[in-house]
N, C-alpha and C positions, 0 to 999 in steps of 0.2 A: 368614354368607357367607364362603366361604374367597378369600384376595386373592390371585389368580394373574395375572387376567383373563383374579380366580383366577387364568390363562395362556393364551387363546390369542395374548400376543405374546408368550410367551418369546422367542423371537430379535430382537424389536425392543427390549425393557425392560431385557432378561438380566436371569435369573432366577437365584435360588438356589436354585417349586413354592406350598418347602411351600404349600409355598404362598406361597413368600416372595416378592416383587417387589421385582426393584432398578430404579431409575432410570436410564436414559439421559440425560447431560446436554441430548442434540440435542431427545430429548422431554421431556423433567419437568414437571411440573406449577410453573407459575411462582411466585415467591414473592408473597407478598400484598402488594397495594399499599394504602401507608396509606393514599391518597386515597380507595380506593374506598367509597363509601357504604352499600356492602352491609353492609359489613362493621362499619359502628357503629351494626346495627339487633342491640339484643339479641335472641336467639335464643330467648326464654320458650317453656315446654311450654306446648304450646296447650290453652286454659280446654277444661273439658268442660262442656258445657251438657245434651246429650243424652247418655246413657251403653248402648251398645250390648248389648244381653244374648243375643239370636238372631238371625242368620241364614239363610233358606233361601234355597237359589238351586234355579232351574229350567233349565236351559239347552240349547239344543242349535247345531250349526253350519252354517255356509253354507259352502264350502269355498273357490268359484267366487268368493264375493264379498269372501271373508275376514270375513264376521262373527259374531256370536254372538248369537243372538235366545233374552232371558232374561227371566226373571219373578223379584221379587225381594219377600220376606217379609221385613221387616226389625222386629224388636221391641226397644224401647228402655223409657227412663225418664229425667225431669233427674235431673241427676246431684245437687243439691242443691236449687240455687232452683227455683220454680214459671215455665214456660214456656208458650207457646203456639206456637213454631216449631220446625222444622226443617231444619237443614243438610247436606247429604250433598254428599260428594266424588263428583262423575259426569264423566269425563273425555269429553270429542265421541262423547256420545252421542247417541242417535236417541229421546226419552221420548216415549212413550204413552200413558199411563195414571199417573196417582198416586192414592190411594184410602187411607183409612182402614177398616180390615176389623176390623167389630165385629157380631157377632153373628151371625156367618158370613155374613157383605155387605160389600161394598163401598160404600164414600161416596167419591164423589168431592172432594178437595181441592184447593182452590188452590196457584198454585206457582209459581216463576219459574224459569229455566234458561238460564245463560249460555255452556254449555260447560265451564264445567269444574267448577261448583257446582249445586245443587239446592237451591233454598230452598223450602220448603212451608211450607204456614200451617196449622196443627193446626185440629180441630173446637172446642179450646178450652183452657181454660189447665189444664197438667197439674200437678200433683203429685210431689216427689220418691217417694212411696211406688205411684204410678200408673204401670203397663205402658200403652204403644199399640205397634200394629201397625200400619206403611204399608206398600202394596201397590204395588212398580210394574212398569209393563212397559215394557221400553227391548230396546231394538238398541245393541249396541256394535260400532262399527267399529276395531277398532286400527290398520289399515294409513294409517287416516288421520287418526292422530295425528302432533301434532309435537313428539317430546320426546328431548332427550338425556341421557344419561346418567354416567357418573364413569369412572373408571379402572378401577376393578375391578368397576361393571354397565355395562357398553357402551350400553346402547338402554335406553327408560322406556316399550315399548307397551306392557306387561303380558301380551297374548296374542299368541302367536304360531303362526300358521299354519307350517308346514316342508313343499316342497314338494306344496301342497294338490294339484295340478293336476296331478302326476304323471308330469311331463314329466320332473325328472332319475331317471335309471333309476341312478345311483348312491348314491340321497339317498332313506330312508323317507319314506312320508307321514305327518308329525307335528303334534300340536296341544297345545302349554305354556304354561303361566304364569311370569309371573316379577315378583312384589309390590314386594320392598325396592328402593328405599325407600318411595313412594308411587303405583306404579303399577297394583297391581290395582284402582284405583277406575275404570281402563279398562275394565276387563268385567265391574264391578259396582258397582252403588253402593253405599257406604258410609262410615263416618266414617274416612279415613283415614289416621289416627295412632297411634302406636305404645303409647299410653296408652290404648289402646280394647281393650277383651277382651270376647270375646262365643264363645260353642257357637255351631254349622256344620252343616249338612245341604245338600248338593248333589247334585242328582240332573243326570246329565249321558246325553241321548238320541244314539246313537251306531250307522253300522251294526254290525252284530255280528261281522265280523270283529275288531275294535276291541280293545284292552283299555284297561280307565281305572284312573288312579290318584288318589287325592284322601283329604285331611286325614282319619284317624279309620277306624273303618269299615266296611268295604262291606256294608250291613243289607240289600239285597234288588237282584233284577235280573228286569225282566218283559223278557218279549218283546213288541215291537206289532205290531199288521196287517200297518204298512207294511212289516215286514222289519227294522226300526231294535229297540235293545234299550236300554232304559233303565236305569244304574246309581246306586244312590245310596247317600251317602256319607255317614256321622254322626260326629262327632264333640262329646262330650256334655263337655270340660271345654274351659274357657275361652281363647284365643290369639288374638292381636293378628290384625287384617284382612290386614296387609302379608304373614302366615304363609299365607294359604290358598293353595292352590293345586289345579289342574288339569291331568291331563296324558291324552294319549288318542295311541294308534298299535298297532303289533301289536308286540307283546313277547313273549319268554320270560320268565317268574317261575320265580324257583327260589326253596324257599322252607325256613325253616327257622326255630324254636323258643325261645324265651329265657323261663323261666321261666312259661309258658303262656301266651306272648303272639307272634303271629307277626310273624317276624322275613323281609322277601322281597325282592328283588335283582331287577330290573326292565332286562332287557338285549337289546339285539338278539337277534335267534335266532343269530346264528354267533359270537354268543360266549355263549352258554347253557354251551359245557362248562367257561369261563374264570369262570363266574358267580362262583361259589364262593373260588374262587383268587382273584379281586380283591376280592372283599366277605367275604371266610368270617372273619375278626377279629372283625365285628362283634359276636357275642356273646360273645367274653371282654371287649371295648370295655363292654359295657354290662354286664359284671358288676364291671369295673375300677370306672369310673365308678362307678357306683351304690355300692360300696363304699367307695371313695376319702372321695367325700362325705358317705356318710353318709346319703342319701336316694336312695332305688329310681327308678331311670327311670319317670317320671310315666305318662305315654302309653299307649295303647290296642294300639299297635304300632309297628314302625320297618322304613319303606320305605325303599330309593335305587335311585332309576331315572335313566337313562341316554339323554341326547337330542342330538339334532342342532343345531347351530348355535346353540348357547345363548349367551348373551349375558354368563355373568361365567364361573368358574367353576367353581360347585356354593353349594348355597340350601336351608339350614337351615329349609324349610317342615315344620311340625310334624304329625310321625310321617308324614312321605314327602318325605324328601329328596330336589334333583334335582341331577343331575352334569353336565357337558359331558363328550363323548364322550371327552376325554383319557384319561380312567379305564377306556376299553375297552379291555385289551390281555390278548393271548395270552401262556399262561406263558414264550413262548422272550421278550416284552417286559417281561414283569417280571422277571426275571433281571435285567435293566439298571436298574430302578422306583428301588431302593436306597430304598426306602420312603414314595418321593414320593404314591404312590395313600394309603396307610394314615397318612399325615398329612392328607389333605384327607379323608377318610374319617371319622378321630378329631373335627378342627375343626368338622364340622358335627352328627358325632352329639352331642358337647360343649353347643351350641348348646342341645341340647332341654333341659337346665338353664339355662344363660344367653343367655339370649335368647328363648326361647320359654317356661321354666317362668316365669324373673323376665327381664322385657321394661326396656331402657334408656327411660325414661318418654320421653325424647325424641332428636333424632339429636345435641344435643350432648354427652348422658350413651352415647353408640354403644359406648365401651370397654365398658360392664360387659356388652355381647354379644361383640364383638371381641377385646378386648383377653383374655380367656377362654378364648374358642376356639382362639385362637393359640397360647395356654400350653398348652391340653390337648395340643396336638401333643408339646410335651415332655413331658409327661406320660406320655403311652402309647408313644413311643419310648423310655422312662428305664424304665418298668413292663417290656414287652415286649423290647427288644435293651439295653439296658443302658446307663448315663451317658453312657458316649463320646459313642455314635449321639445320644442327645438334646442333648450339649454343643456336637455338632458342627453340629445343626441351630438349635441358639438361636444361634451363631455367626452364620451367612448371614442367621439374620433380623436380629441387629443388625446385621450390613455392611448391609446393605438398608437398615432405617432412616438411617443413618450419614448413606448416599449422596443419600437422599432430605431428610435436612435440610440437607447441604450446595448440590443444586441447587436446591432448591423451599422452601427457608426453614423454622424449624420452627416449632410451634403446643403449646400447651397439651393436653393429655390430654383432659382435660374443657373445651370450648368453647365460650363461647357468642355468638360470632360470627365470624361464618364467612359466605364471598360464598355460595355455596348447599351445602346437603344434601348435596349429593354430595360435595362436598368432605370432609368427613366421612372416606368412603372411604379411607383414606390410612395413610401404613407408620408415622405415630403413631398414632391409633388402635388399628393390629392391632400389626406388630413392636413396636413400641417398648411398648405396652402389653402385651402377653406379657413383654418384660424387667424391665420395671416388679415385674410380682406374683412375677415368679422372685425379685427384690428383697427383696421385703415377705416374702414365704416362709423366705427368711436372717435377715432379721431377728427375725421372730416364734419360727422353728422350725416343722417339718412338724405337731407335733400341732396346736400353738395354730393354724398356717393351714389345716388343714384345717377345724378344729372352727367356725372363722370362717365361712370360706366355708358347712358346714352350717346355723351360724345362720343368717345373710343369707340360705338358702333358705328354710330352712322360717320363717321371719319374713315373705317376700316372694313367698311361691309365687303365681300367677296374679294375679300382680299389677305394675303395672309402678314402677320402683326410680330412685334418681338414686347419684349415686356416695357422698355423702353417709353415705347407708344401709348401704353396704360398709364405708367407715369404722366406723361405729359398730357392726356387727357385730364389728369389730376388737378395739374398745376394749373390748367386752362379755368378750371374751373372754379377752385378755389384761388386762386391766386397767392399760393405758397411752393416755396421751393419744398419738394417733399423729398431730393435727393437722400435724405436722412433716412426714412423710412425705407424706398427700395433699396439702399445700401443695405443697411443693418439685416433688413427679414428678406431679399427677395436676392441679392447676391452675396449674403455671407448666411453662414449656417450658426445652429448652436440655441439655447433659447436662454432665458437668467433664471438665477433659482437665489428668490429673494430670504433675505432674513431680515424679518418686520418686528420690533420693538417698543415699549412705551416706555415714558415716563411723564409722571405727573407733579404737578404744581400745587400742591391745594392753596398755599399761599397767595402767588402769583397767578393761581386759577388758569392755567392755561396746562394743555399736554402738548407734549412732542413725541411724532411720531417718526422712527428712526428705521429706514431701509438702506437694509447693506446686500451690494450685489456680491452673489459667492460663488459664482459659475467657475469651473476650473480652468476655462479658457483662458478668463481674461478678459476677457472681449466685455465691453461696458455700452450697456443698452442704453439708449432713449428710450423712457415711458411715460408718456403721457396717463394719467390715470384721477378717477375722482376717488375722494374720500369723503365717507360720509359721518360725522358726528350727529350720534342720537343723545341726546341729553334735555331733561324736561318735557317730555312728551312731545318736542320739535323736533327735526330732523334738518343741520346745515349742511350743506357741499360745499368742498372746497376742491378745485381743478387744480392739478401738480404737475410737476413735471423733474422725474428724475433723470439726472444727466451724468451722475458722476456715482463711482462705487460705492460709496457713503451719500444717502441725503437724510437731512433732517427739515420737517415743517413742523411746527408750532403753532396751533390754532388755543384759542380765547375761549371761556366756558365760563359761564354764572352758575350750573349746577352742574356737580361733576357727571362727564357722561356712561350711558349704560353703555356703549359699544362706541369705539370708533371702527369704523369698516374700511378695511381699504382693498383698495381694485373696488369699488363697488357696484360698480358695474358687470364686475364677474368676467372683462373679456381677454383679459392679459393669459398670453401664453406663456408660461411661469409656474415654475415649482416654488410656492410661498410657505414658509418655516412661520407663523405667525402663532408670537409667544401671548395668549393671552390667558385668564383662568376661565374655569366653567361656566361661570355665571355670568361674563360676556355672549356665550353661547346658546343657554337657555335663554336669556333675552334676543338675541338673532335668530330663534327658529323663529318667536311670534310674533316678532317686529319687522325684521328687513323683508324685501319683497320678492326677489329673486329666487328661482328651484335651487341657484347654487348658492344661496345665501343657507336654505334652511337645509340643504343634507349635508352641506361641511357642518350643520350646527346638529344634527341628528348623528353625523357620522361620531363627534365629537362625546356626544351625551353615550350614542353607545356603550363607549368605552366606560363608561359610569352608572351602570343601572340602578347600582345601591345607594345613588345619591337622587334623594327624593327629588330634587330640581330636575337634572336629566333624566329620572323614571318619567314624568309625567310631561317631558317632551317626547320621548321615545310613543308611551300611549297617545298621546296630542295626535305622532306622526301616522299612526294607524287610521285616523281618521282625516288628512292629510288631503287640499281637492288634489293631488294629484296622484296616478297611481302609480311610478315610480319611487316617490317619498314614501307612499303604506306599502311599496313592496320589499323598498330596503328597509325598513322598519324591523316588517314578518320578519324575513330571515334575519337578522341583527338580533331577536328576543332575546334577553336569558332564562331560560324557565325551567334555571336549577333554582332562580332566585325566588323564595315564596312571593314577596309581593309583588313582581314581575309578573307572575306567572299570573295571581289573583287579579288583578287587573287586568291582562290581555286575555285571557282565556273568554268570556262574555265577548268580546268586539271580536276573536279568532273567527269562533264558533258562523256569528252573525254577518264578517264579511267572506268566510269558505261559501255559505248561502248565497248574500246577496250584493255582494261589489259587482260592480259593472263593469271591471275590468278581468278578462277572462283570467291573466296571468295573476293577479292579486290574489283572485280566488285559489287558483292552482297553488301559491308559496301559504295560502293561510291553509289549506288541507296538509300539504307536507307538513309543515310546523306543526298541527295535531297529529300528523301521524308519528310524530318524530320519540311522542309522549309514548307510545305504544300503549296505550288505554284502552278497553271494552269497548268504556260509555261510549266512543264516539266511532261504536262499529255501524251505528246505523246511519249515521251524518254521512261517513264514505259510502258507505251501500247505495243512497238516495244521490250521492252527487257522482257517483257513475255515469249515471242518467244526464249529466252535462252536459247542453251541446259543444263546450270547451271541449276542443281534445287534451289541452293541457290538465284542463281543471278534473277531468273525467278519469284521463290516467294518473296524474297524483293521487287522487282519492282510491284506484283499484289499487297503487301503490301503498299507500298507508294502510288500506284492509287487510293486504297480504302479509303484513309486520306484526298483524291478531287474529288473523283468521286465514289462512292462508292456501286452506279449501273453499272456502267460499269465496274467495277471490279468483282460484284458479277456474270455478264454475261461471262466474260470471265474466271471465275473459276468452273462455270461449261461446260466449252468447254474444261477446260486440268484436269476437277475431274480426268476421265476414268486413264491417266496413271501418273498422279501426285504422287510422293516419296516422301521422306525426310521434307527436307526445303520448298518445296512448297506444300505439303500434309499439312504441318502447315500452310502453309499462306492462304490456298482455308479454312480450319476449320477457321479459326479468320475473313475472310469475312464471310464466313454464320453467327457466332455468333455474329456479329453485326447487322446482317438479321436479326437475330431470326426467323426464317422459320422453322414450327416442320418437314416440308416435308426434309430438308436437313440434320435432323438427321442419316438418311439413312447409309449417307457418311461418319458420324462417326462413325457408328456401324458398318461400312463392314471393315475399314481404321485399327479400333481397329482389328474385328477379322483376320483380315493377316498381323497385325502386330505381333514381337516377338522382343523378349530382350528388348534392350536400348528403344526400339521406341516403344514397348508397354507399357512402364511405363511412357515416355511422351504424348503418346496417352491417358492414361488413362487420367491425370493430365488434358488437353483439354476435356475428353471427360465428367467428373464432373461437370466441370463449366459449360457448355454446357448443361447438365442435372438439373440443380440447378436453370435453368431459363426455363422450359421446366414443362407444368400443364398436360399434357397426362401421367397418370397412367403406361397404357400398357408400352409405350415406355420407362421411366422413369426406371420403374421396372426392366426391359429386362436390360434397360444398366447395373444398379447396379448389376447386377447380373451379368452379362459381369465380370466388374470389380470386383469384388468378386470370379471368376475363375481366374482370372490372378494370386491376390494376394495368393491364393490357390496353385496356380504353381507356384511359385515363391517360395514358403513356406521361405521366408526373413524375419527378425522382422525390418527392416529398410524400408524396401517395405509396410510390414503390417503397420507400424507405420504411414507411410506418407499418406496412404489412407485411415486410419481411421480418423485422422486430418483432411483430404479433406472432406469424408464426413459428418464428426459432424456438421458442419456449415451449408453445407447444408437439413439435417435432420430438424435443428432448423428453414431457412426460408419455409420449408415446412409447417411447423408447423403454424409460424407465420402468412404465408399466406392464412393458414385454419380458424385462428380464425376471420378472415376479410372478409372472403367469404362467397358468396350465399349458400346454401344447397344442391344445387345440386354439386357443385365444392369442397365444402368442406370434402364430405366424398372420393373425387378424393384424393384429396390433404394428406387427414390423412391414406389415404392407401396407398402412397406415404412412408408416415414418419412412419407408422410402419414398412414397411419392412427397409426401409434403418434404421433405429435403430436396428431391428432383422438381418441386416448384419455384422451392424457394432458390436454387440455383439457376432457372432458368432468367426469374423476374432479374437476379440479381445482374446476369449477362445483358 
């Protein structure tokens, strides 16, 4: 599962996508309380008693009532000792029927049923070498279940209905699943844990508009009497319960080939012609992959379909991926992507090796699915666009982690106790665990980690692993005890936060360079790390290895050097204090080689613009190949400072024009607009016309800061097909109009938006409201907004817009007491309902 919430609260968590999540201090997840009791129940893989080998499900749906009336063929075996019972996970279901089917009959079975278990008494005591078959027939209701969920899966019903009833005319009618962590035992029973692998056949009755997507497959489709068409689904090799999945709506498939296995794209109809352009990677993805490790993509096929109001971000269900709508966008929005889609895209196909091929046996071993997927993102940004782009994105996932152990406490890698499951979820787990193996990776060297990782598969294929197992894949291969390393990062928490020192000899010509560990733990790391001395136009490496709180090395020099570098390799997860002066740093942007080499030496000159060395690295970085470095640049300018200004203003002008990077362009027009200048009303006029939406709405933005009727004219000539970044910038010209007539375009803007963009819509669409004395309109919006927070059903989401609108309740309010009589009983009808909202969300 990719961690955004996956995103749809980018605007309340601040995100970096990849799926990265950073923390908000106002939300974080709290830090762990010793006291809590949960938390000193060890977390053991739960025993297997019965051991799961098939599946058939029968199912069809009720749409009206929200349920799912299924039949369920479930075949097992103890998994060792000889039994006579059985346990199935059945979440508030409706059972029927339980039955032993032996020799094509049913026997009926005794059983108990609490809700959220299924205990059955077997015909007698079975054998670990002895198959049975139970038969049952249940109703599962999800909508009346009561289950929440983590940070990054919102809700735990497993099935979900999406406008069954047909009422929003902006919203398909949709029907998904969604398992991890233990909630598909909602619309089916079964044993459900991550250490269960069992083959799958699901035949799903459906009208025939319909199309369905499901695990493995599709082996036959009949029509019935009634008009309904039945589809079924096989998959014949082995994956974990929490993997199955269902999904049924009217799609367009686009479809296409990978080695003779179909490869197909499952997307609304009006983005069929964007199909391709947001998923067309996937098969050099799974020729990378499959090559990388050394073992060919397991699987029968590989689906990603595309659904409505989905509950995390995208769900590594095996060979048919599912996405939240974020990933639908038109090529004029992926211009702006900067590869956000094809990192969540990578993450989960990644998955059908770790996590679906070799399964975490439990949720406290979750890194060896997560912590994986996370890295594949580097992976195929480093393969595809080249080191920067992946250094820059391993960057954001460690600020992310960083910020999430500073607000929310950290935790051990591998855990195993923890207040629940969901907890799990988290930026150790995924970030910190992708930096983790970036780690191990340096250490070992790319051949020995690759060849690692191949053994640990094909040693653990269809079968579920503990981290252990990764280890010892390790040692196998390198032939070193790595005990060290999974001790220190993968069962103890915490990272080091170095203080790097010089001193030099000119005498004796040699420097020492002196690192002291300052972590407040205590806790003293092994690091392995290079350091590189530039000195005479040569470049030497020395390999180190620190062991103790205090080290010192002393390397030899014939001409004193311009930089010593240390980590130079850039992959230590470490807060590093590194005391050096400026002009180590102007020589490290045009010398070392690394993206993280040249913006700690940018970030550094920043802070210097008046010193003529870092002015003309700062300018250097505007022309920078990569466009991260000219975008932190742009916004870094000083252009109080005259020759600051004289110098970037010519390269501003010319890459607002013509960078090839949509976002580049988009921070070099804000930066001129920032100037609030004439001259450069017509450069914004002409890059409206961008097919960036970024770059198109910064430029209407900047217009509006000098001309601010002719920005409002020209925003409504691009309302009609305006997205993203310029659907924000057309809402911030009207609300400086204050025009009640252009509420319109908020209210249609919000209702076709969904996820990320409807919870920054809303945030727009309050403020917007909160200066706005028309009843009707007012009323309607908050109550808009009062649906979303309802679908969302978030206490982070809820939080953030009851906050939003407290304030504005009270200028209601205020506004009433100072008002005519006619306006003021406007105004107090206003502020009762938005109070009667805000008490409801609050219940």
């Amino acid at each position: 599962m990719s961690k955004s919430l996956k995103q749809a609260l980018k605007g309340l968590l601040v995100v970096c996508l990849t799926g990265s999540m950073c923390y908000s201090p106002a939300y974080a997840q709290q830090p762990d309380n010793a006291n809590d009791p949960l938390l000193k129940i060890y977390r053991a893989t739960a025993t297997r008693v019965n051991d799961l080998s098939h599946t058939k499900l029968d199912v069809r749906f009720d749409y009206a009532k929200r349920y799912l009336y299924g039949k369920a063929w479930l075949t097992l075996k103890p998994h060792f000792y000889a039994t006579d019972s059985l346990t199935l996970d059945a979440k508030g279901m409706d059972i029927k029927t339980v039955a032993l089917v032996k020799g094509g009959k049913n026997t009926p079975l005794k059983y108990t049923y609490d809700s959220t278990q299924l205990h059955i008494q077997l015909d007698k005591v079975y054998g670990r070498t002895e198959s049975y078959t139970v038969y049952i027939d249940y109703v599962a209701r999800p909508e009346e279940i009561s289950a929440s969920g983590s940070a990054a899966i919102t809700d735990a019903k497993g099935l979900y209905f999406i406008n069954p009833d047909g009422t929003d005319k902006n919203k398909p009618i949709q029907i998904w699943t969604q398992g991890e962590t233990e909630s598909n035992s909602v619309w089916f029973p079964t044993i459900d844990k991550t250490a269960q692998k069992c083959t799958e056949e699901i035949s799903m009755t459906v009208e025939k508009k319909y199309v369905t997507l499901s695990n493995g497959k599709l082996v036959s489709q009949k029509n019935n009497p009634d008009g309904t068409r039945t589809d079924t689904w096989k998959m014949d090799l082995p994956h974990s319960p929490y993997l199955f999945m269902m999904a049924v709506g009217e799609f367009a498939i686009v479809k296409e080939q990978w080695r003779g296995k179909e490869v197909s794209y499952y997307v609304e109809k009006a983005y069929e012609p964007y199909a391709k352009a947001i998923f067309g990677n996937t098969p050099e993805m799974l020729t990378f992959y499959s090559n990388i490790l050394g073992y060919e993509y397991a699987w029968p096929k590989y689906a990603q379909i595309v659904v409505r109001d989905y509950v995390s971000g995208a769900m590594e269900n095996t060979t048919a991926t599912l996405h939240g709508d974020f990933v639908q966008k038109t090529d004029r929005e992926l211009l702006d992507n900067n590869n956000y889609n094809e990192s969540v895209i990578a993450h989960e196909l990644f998955h059908h090796w770790f996590g679906d091929l070799v399964t975490a046996e439990s949720w406290s071993n979750l890194t060896l699915n997560e912590s994986f997927a996370d890295y594949s993102e580097y992976l195929w940004l480093e393969h595809k666009y080249g080191k920067d782009e992946a250094d820059a994105h391993a960057l954001e996932a460690m600020e992310s982690y960083k910020q999430f152990a500073e607000y929310a406490g950290d935790r051990d890698l591998v855990r195993f106790h923890y207040h629940d499951k969901e907890d799990m979820f988290d930026a150790v787990s995924y970030q910190k665990g992708g930096r983790i193996l970036h780690m191990l990776r340096n250490v070992v060297g790319d051949s020995a980690f690759f060849k690692s990782l191949n053994l640990y598969l094909k040693t653990n294929a269809f079968k579920p692993a503990e981290a252990h197992q990764l280890r010892l894949a390790f040692e196998e291969v390198t032939g070193e005890d790595l005990n060290w390393f999974f001790n220190q990062w993968y069962f103890g928490d915490g990272f080091p936060k170095l203080d790097v020192s010089y001193q030099y000899n000119d005498g004796a010509k040699t420097v020492t360079v002196n690192i002291t560990q300052t972590q407040e733990s205590g806790k003293i790391f092994q690091l392995p790390m290079a350091i590189d001395i530039y000195a005479g136009g040569k470049t030497e490496r020395h390999l180190v290895n620190v062991t103790d709180k205090t080290a010192s090395f002393t390397f030899p020099y014939t001409t004193k050097p311009d930089l010593v570098n240390v980590d130079a390799d850039k992959v230590l997860l470490a807060d590093i204090a590194d005391h050096r002066d400026l002009n180590t740093y102007i020589f490290q942007f045009n010398n070392a080689p690394n993206y993280l080499d040249r913006r700690e030496a940018l970030e550094a000159c920043l802070k210097d613009q008046s010193n003529t060395g870092a002015r003309k690295v700062v300018i250097a970085a505007l022309k920078d190949k990569f466009y991260g470095i000219r975008s932190l640049a742009i916004k870094g300018l000083n252009m109080s400072d005259d020759a600051v200004k004289s110098a970037a203003l010519p390269l501003l002008q010319q890459i607002a024009k013509n960078d090839n990077n949509a976002t580049v362009r988009a921070a070099a027009l804000r930066q001129l607009g920032s100037l609030r200048e004439n001259q450069y009303a017509s450069l914004f006029e002409g890059a409206t016309k961008d097919k960036s939406y970024a770059a198109a709405g910064a430029a209407l933005t900047s217009l509006s800061s000098i001309d601010a009727d002719k920005a409002y004219t020209l925003a409504k000539q691009m309302e009609a097909t305006s997205k993203g970044a310029l659907r924000n910038a057309i809402a911030n010209v009207y609300s400086k109009k204050g025009n009640e007539d252009d509420i319109a375009f908020f209210s249609k803007t919000f209702d076709e938006a969904s996820g990320q963009e409807k919870v920054e819509d809303a945030i727009q669409y309050i403020t917007i409201l909160a200066n706005v004395d028309n009843a009707d309109i007012v009323i309607k919006g908050v109550g808009q907004i009062r649906d979303m927070v309802k679908t969302f059903n978030n206490k982070m989401v809820t939080n953030y817009m009851v906050n939003m609108l407290q304030p504005v309740a009270k200028r209601k309010l205020d506004k009433a007491t100072i008002a005519t009589a006619d306006k003021k009983a406007d105004l107090m009808k206003q502020y009762d309902y938005i109070k009667k909202v805000i008490s409801e969300l609050k219940d």
